[in-house]
N, CA, C and O atoms as a MOPAC input file, in Angstrom:
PM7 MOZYME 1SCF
protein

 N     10.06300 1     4.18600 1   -14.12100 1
 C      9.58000 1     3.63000 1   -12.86800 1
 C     10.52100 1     2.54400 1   -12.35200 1
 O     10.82200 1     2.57200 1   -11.15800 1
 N     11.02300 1     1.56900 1   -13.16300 1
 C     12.16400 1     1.23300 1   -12.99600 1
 C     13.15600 1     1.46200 1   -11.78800 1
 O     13.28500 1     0.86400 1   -10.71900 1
 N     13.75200 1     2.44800 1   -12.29600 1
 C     14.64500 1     3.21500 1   -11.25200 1
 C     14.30200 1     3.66900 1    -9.96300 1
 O     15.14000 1     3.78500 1    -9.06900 1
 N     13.00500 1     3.95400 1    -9.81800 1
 C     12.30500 1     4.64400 1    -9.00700 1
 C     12.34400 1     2.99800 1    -7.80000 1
 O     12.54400 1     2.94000 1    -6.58700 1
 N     12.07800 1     1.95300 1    -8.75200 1
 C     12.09000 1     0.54300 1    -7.82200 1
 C     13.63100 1    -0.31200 1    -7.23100 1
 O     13.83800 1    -0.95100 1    -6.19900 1
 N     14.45000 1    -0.00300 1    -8.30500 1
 C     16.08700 1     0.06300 1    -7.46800 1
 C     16.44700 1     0.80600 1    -6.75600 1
 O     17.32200 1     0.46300 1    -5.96000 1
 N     15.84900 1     2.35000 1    -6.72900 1
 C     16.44500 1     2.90200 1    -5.90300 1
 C     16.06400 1     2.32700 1    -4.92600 1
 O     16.97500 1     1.75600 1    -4.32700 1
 N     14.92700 1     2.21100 1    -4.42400 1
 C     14.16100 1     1.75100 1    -3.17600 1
 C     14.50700 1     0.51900 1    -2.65700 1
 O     14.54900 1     0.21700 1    -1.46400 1
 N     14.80500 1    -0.32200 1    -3.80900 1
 C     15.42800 1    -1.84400 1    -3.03100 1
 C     17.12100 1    -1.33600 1    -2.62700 1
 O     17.94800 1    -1.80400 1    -1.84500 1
 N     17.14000 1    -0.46900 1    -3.32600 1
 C     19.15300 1     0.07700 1    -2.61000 1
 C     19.23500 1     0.75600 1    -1.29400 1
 O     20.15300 1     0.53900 1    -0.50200 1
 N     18.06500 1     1.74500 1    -1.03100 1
 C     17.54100 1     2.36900 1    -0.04200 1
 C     17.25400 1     1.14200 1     1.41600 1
 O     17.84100 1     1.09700 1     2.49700 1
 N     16.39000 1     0.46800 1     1.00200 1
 C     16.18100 1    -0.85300 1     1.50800 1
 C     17.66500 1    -1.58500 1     2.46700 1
 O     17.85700 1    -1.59200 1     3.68300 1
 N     18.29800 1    -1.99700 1     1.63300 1
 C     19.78600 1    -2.96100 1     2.24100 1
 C     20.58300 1    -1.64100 1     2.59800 1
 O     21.21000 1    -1.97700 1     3.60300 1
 N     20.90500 1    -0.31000 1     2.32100 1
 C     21.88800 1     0.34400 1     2.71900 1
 C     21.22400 1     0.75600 1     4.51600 1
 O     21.87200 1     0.67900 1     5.56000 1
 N     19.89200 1     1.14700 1     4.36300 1
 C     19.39900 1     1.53200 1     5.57700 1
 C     19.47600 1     0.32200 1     6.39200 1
 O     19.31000 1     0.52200 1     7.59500 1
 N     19.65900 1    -0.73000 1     6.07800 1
 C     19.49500 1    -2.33700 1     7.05100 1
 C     20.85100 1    -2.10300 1     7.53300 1
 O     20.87600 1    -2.08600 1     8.76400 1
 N     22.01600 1    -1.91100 1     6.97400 1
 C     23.54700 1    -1.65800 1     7.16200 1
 C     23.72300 1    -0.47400 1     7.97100 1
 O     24.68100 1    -0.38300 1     8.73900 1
 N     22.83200 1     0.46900 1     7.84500 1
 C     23.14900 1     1.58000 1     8.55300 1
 C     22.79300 1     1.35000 1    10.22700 1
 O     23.66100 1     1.33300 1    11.09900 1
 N     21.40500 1     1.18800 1    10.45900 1
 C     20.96600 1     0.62700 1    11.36800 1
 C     21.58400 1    -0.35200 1    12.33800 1
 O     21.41400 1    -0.19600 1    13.54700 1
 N     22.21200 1    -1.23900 1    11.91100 1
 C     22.84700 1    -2.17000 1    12.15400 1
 C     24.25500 1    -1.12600 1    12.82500 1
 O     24.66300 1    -1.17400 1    13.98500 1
 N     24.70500 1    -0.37900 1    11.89800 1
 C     26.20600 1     0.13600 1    12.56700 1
 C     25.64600 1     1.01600 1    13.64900 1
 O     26.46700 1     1.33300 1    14.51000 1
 N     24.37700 1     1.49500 1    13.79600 1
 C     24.29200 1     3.06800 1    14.56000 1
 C     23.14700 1     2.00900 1    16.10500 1
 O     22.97500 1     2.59500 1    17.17400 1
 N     22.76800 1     1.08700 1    15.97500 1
 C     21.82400 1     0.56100 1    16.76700 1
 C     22.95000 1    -1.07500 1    17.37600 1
 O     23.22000 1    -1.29300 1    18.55700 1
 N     23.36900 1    -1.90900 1    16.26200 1
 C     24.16400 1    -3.33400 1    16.59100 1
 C     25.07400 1    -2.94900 1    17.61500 1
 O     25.73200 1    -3.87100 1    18.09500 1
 N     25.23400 1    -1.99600 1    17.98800 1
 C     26.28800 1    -2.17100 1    19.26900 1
 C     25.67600 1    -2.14000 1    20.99800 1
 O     25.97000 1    -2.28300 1    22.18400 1
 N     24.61200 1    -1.82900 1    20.00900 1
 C     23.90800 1    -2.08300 1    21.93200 1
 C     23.64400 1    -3.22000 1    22.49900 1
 O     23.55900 1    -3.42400 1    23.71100 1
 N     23.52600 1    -3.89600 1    21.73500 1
 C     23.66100 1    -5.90900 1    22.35300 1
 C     25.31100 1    -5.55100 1    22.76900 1
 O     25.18800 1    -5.86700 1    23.95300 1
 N     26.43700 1    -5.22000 1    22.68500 1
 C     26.84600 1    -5.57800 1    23.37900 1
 C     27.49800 1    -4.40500 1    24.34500 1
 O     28.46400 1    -3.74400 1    23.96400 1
 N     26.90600 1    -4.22400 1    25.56700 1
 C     27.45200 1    -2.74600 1    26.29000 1
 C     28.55300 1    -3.17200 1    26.60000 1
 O     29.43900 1    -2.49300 1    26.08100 1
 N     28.90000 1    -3.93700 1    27.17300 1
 C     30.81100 1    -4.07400 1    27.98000 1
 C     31.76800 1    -3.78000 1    26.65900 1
 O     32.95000 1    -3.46200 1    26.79300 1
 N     31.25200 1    -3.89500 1    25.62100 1
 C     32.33200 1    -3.42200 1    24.45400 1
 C     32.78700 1    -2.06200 1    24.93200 1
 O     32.02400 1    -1.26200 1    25.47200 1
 N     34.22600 1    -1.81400 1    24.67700 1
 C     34.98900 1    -0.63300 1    24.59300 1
 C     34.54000 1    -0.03600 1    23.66400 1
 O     34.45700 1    -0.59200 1    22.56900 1
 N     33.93600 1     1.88000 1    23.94500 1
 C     33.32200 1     2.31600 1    23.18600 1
 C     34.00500 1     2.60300 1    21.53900 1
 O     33.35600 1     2.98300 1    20.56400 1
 N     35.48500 1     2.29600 1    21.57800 1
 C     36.27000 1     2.82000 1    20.72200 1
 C     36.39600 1     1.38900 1    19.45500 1
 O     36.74800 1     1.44300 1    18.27600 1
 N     35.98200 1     0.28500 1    20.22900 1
 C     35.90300 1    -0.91800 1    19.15900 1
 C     34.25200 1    -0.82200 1    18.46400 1
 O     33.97800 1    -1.32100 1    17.37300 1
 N     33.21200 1    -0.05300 1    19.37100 1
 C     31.87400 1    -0.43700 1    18.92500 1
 C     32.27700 1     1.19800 1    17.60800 1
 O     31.85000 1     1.17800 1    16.45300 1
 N     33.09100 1     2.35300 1    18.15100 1
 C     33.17300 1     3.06400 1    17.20800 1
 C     33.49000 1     2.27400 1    15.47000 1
 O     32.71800 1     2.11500 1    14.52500 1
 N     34.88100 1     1.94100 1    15.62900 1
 C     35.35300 1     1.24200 1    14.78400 1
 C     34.36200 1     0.49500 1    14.08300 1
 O     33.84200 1     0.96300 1    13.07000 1
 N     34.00300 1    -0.82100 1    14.61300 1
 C     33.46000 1    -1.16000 1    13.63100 1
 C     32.02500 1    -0.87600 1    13.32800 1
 O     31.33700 1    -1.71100 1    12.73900 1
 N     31.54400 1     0.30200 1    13.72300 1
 C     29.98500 1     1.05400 1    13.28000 1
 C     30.54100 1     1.53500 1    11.97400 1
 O     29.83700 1     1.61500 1    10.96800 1
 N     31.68800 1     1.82400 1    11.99700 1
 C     32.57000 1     2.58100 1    10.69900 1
 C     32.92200 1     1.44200 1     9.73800 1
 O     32.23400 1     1.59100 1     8.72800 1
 N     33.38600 1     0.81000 1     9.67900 1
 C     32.86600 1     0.02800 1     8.99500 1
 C     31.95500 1    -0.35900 1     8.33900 1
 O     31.93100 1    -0.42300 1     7.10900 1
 N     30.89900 1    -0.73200 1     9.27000 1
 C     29.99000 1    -1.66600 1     8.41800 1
 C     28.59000 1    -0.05500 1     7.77500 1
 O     27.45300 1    -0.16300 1     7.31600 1
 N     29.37000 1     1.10500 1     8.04200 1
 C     28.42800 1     1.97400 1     7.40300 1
 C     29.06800 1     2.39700 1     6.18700 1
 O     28.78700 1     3.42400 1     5.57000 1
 N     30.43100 1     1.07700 1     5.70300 1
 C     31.14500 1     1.95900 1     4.81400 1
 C     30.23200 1     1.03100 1     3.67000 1
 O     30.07100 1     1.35000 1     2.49200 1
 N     29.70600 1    -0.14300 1     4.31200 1
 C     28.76100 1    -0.35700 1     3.21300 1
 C     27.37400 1    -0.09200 1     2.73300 1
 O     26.67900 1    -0.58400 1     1.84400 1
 N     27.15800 1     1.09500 1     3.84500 1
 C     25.71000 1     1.49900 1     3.43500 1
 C     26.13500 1     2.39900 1     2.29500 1
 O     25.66200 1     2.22500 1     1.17100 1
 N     27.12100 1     3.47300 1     2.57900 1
 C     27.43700 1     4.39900 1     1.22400 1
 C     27.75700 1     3.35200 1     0.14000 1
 O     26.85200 1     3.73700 1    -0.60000 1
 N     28.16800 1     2.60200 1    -0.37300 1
 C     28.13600 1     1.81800 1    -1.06800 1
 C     26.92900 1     1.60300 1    -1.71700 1
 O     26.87200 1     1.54900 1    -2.94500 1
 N     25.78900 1     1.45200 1    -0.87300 1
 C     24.78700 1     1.65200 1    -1.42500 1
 C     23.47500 1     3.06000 1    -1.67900 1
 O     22.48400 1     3.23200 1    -2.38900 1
 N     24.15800 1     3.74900 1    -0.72000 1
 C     22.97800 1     4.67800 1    -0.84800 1
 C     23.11400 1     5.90200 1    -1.69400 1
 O     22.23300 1     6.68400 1    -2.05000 1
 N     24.71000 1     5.91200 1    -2.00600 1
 C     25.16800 1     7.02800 1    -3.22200 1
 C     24.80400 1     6.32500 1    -4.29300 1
 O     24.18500 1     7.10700 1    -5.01400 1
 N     24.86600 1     4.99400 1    -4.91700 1
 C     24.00500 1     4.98500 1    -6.14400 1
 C     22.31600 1     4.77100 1    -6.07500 1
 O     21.58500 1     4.96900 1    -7.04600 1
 N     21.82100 1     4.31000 1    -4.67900 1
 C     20.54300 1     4.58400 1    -4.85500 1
 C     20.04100 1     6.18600 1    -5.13200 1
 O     18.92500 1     6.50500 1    -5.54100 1
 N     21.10300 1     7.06100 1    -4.81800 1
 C     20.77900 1     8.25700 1    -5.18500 1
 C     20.61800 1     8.80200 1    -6.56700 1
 O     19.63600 1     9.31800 1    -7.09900 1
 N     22.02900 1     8.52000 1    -7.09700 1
 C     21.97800 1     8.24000 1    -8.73800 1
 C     21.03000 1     8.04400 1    -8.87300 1
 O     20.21900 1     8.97000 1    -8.88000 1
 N     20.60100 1     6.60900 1    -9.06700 1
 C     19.84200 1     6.32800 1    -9.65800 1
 C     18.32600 1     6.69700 1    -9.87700 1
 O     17.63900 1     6.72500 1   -10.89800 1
 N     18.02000 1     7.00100 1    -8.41300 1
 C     16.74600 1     7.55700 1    -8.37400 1
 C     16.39400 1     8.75700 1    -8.69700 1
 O     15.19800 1     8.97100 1    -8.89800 1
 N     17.36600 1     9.83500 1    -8.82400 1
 C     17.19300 1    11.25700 1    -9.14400 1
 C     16.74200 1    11.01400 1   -10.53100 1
 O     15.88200 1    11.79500 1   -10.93800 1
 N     17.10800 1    10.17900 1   -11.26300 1
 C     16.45000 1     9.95500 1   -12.67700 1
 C     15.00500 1    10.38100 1   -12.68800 1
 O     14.46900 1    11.17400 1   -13.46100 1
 N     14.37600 1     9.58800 1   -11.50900 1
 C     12.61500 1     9.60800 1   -11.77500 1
 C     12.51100 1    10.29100 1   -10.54900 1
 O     11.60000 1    11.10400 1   -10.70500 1
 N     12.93500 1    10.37900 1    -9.49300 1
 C     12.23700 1    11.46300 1    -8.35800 1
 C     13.27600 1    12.68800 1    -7.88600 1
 O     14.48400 1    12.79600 1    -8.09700 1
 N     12.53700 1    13.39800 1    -7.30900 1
 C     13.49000 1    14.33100 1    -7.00900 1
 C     14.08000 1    14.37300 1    -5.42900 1
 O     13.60900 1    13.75500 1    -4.47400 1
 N     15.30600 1    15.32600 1    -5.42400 1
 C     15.92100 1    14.72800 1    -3.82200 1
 C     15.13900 1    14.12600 1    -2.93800 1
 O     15.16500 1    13.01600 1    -2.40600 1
 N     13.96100 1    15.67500 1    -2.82500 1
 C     13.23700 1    15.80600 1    -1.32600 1
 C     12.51200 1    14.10300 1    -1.56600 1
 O     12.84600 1    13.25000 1    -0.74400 1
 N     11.84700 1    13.83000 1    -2.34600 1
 C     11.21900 1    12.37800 1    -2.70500 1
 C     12.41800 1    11.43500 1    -2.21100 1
 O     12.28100 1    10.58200 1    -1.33300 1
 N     13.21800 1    11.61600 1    -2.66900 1
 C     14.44900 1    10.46100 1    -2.12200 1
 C     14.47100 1     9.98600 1    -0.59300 1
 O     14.33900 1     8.95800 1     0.07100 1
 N     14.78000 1    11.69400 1    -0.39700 1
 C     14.98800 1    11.74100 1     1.15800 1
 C     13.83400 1    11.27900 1     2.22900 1
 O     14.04300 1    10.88200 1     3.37500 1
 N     12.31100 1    11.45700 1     1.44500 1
 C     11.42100 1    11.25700 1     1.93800 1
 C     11.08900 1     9.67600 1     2.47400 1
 O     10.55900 1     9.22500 1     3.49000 1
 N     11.83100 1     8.92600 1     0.94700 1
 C     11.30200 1     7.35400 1     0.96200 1
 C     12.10300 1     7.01300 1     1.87100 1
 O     11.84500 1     6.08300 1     2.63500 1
 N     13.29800 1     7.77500 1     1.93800 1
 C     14.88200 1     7.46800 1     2.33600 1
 C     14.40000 1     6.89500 1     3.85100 1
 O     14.62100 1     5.76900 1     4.29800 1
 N     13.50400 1     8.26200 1     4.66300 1
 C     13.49900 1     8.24900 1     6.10000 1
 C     12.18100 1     6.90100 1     6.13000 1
 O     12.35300 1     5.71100 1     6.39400 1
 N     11.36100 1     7.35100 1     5.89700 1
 C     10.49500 1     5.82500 1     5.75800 1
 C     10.62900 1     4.53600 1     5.84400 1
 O      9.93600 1     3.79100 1     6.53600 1
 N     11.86800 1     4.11800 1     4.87500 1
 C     12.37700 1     2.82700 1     5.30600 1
 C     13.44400 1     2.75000 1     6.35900 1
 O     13.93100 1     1.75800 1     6.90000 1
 N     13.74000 1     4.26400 1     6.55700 1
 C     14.50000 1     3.83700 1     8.30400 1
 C     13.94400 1     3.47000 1     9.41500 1
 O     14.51400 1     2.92500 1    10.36000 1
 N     12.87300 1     3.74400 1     9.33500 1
 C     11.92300 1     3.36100 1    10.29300 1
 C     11.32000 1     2.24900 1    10.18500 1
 O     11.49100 1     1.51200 1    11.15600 1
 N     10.39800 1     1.67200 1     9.01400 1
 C     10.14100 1     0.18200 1     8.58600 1
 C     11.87200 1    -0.32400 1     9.48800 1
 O     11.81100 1    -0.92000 1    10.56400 1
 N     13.02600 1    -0.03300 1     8.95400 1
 C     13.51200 1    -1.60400 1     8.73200 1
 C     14.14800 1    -1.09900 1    10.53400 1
 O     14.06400 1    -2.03400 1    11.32900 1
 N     14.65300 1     0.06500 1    11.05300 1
 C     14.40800 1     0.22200 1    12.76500 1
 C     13.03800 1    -0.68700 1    13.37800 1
 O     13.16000 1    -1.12900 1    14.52100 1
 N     12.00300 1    -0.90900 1    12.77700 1
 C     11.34800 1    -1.30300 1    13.70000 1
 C     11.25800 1    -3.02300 1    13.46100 1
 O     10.91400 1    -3.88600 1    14.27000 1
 N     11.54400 1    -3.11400 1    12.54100 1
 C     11.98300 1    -4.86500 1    12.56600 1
 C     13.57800 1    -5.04200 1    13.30900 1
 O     13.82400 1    -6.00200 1    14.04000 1
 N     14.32800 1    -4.24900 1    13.08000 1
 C     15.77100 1    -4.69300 1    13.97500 1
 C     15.67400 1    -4.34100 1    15.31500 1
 O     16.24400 1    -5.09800 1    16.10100 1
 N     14.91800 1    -3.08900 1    15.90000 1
 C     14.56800 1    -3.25700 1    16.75700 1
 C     14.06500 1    -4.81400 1    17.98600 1
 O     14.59600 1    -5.27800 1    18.99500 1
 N     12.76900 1    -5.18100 1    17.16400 1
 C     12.31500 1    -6.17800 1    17.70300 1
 C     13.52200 1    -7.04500 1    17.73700 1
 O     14.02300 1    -7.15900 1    18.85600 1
 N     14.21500 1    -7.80700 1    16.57400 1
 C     14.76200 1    -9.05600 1    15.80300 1
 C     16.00600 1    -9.10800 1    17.10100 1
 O     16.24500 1    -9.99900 1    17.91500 1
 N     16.68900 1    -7.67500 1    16.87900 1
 C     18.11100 1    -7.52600 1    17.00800 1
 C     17.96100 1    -6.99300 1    18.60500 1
 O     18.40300 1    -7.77900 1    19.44300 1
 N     17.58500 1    -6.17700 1    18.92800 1
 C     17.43200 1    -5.46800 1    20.29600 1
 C     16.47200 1    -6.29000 1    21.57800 1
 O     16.64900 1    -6.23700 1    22.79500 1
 N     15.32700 1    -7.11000 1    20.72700 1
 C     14.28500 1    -7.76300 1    21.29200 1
 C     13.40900 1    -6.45500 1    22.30500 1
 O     12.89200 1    -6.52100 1    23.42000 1
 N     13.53100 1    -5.45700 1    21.43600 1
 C     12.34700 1    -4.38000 1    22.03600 1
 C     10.77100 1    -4.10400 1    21.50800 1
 O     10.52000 1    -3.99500 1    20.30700 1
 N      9.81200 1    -4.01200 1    22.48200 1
 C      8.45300 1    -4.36500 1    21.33300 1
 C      8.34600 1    -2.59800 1    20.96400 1
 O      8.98500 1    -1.62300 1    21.36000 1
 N      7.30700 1    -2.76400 1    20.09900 1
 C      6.71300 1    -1.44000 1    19.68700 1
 C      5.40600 1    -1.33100 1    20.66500 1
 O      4.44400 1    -2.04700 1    20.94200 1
 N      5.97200 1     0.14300 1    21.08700 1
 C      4.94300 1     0.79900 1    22.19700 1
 C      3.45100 1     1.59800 1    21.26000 1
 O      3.46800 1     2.21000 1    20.19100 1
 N      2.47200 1     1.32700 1    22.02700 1
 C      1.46400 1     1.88600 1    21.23600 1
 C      1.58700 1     3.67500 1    20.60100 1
 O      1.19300 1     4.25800 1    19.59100 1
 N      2.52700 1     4.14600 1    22.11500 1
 C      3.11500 1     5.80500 1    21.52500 1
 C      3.74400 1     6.15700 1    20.68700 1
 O      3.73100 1     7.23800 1    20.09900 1
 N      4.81800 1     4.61700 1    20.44400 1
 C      5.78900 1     4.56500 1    19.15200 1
 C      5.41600 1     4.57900 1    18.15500 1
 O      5.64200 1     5.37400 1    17.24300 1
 N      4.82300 1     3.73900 1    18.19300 1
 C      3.90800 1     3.00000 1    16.99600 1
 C      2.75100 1     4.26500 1    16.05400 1
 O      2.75900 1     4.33100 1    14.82500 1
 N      1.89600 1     5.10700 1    16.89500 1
 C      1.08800 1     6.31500 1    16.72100 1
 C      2.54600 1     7.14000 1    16.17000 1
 O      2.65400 1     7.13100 1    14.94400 1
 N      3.31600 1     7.62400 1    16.68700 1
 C      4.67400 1     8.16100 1    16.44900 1
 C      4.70200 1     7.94600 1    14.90200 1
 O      4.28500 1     8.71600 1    14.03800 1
 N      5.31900 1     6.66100 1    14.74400 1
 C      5.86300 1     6.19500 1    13.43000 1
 C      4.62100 1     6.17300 1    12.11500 1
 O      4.63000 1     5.90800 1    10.91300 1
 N      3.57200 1     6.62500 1    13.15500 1
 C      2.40500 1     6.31900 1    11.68000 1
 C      2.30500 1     7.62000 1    11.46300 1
 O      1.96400 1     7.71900 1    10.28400 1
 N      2.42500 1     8.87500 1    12.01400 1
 C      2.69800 1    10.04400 1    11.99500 1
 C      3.54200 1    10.35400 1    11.40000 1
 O      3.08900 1    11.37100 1    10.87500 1
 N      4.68100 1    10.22400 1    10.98700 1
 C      5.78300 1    10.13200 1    10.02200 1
 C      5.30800 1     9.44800 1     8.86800 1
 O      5.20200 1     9.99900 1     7.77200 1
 N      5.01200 1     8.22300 1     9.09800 1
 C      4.91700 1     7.54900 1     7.31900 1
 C      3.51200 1     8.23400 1     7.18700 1
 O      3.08400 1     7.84100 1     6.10200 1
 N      2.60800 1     9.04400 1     7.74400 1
 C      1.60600 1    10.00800 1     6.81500 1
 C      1.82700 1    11.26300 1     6.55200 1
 O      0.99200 1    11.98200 1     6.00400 1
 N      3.15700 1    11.70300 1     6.97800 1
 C      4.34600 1    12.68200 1     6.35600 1
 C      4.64400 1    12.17700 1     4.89700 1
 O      4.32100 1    12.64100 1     3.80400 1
 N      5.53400 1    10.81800 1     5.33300 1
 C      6.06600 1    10.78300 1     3.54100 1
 C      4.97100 1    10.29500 1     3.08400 1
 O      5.45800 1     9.52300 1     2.25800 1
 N      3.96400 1    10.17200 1     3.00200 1
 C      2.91700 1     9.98600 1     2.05300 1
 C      2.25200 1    11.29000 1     1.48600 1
 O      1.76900 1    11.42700 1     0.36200 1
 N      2.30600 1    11.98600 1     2.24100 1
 C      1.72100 1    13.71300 1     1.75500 1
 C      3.04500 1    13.94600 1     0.89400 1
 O      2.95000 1    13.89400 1    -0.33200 1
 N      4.31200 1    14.20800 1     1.51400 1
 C      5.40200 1    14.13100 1     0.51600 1
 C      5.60300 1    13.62400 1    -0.45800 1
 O      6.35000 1    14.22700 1    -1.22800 1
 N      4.84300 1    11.81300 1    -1.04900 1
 C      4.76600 1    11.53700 1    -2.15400 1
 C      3.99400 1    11.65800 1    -3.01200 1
 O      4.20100 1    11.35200 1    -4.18600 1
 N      2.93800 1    12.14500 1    -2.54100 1
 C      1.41200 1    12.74500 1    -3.22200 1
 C      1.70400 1    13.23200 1    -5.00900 1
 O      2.54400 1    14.11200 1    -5.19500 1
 N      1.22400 1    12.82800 1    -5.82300 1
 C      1.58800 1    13.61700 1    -7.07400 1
 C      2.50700 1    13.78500 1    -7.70000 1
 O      2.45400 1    14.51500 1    -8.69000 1

């Protein structure tokens, strides 16, 4: 179980990094699309950093589809805090119904 809890805290900071490279460039639009390319590349070179050994590690105790499941879950948890934090966008009540519709996806997915 262990593992099952690093993976998830690795899952955790790599998806915050990812987010950040695929969403942080929209604060600034006058950027040249070829510098917001660049450094999205970058800073997603540290999500693999983390999300190939959260993989490791977690295949120990769960299996892919479980990975992939928790995987998308906390993209959304930590999208909807950078959203607000970083973008200053609220959560719409459609979104919001949306996103609870998904996390009662990966919950049937983690069932057992």
């Amino acid at each position: 179980m262990r593992d099952a809890w690093i993976a998830v805290g690795l899952l955790l900071v790599s998806n915050t990094f990812m987010t950040t490279a695929w969403y942080g460039h929209l604060r600034y639009p006058n950027s040249p699309l070829w510098a917001a390319v660049l450094v999205s590349w970058g800073i997603a070179l540290f999500e693999y950093t983390l999300q190939v050994p959260a993989n490791r590690i977690g295949h120990h105790v769960l299996s892919a589809y479980q990975l992939k499941i928790i995987q998308e879950g906390i993209t959304l948890a930590v999208f909807v805090v950078f959203s607000r934090l970083v973008l200053g966008e609220r959560l719409t009540l459609r979104h919001g119904v949306s996103f609870g519709l998904i996390f009662a996806a990966v919950a049937v997915g983690l069932k057992g």
